[in-house]
C-alpha positions in Angstrom: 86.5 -60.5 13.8 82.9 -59.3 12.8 83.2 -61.8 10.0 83.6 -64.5 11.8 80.7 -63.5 14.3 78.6 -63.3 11.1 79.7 -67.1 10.3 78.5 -68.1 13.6 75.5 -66.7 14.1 74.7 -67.8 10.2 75.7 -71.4 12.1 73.0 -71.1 14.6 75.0 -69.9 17.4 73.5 -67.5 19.9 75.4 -64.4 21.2 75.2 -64.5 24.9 77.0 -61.2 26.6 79.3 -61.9 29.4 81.5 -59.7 31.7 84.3 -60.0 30.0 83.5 -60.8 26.7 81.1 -62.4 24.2 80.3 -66.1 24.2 79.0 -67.6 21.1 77.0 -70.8 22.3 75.1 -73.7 20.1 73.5 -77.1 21.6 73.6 -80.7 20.4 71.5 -83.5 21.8 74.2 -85.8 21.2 77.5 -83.4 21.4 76.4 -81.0 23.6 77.4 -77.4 24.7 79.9 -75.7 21.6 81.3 -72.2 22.7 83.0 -70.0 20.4 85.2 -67.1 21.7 86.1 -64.7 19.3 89.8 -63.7 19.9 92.6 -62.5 17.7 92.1 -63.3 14.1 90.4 -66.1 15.1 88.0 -68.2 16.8 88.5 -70.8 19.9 85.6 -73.3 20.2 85.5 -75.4 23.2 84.0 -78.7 22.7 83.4 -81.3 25.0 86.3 -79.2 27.3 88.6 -79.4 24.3 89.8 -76.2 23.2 90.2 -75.9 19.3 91.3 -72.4 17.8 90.7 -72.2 13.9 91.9 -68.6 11.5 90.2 -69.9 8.5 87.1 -70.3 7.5 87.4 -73.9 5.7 88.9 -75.4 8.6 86.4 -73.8 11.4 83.3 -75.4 8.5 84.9 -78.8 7.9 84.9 -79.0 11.8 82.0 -78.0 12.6 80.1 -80.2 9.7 82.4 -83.3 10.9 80.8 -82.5 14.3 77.0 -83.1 13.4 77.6 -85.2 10.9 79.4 -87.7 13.7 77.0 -87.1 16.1 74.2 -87.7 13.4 75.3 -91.3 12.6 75.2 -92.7 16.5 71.9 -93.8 15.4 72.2 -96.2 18.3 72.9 -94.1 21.6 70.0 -91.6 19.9 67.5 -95.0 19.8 68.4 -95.6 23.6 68.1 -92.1 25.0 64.8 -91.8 23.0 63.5 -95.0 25.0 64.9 -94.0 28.3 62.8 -90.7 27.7 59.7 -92.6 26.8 60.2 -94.2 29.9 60.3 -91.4 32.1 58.1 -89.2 30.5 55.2 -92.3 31.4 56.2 -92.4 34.9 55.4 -88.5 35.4 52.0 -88.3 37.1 50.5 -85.7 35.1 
């Protein structure tokens, strides 16, 4: 399992202690909250409230690259929520 805690924190995931367990967590503007549970020879990742378990390495990085990489080309939805930012960032009385 230590390996693929390595992956993940090599993927810019941060550990974050829990109760029970360790939660891996990352952030996309456009995706996001991705949370990786390390478990049996494996690692779940729940993504958008899907739950996707992955036991190899290729899988768990063509997944993950798919993800950014889609979320990358809504060129778009980024253009809007820039200008709806804009917009409230100038209403703020500063």
């Amino acid at each position: 399992m230590s390996m693929f805690r390595s992956y993940l924190l090599k993927q810019n995931f941060w550990a974050k202690k829990g109760k029970e367990r360790t939660v891996y967590m990352k952030h996309d503007i456009n995706i996001g909250g991705i949370y990786a549970y390390l478990v049996n020879h494996g690692v779940k990742l729940i993504v958008k409230g899907k739950d996707y378990f992955f036991d190899n390495f290729d899988n768990l990085e063509v997944f993950l690259n798919r993800l950014t990489t889609n979320s990358n080309n809504d060129d778009f939805s980024r253009v809007l929520k820039r200008r709806n930012m804009q917009k409230a960032l100038r209403t703020l009385a500063i």
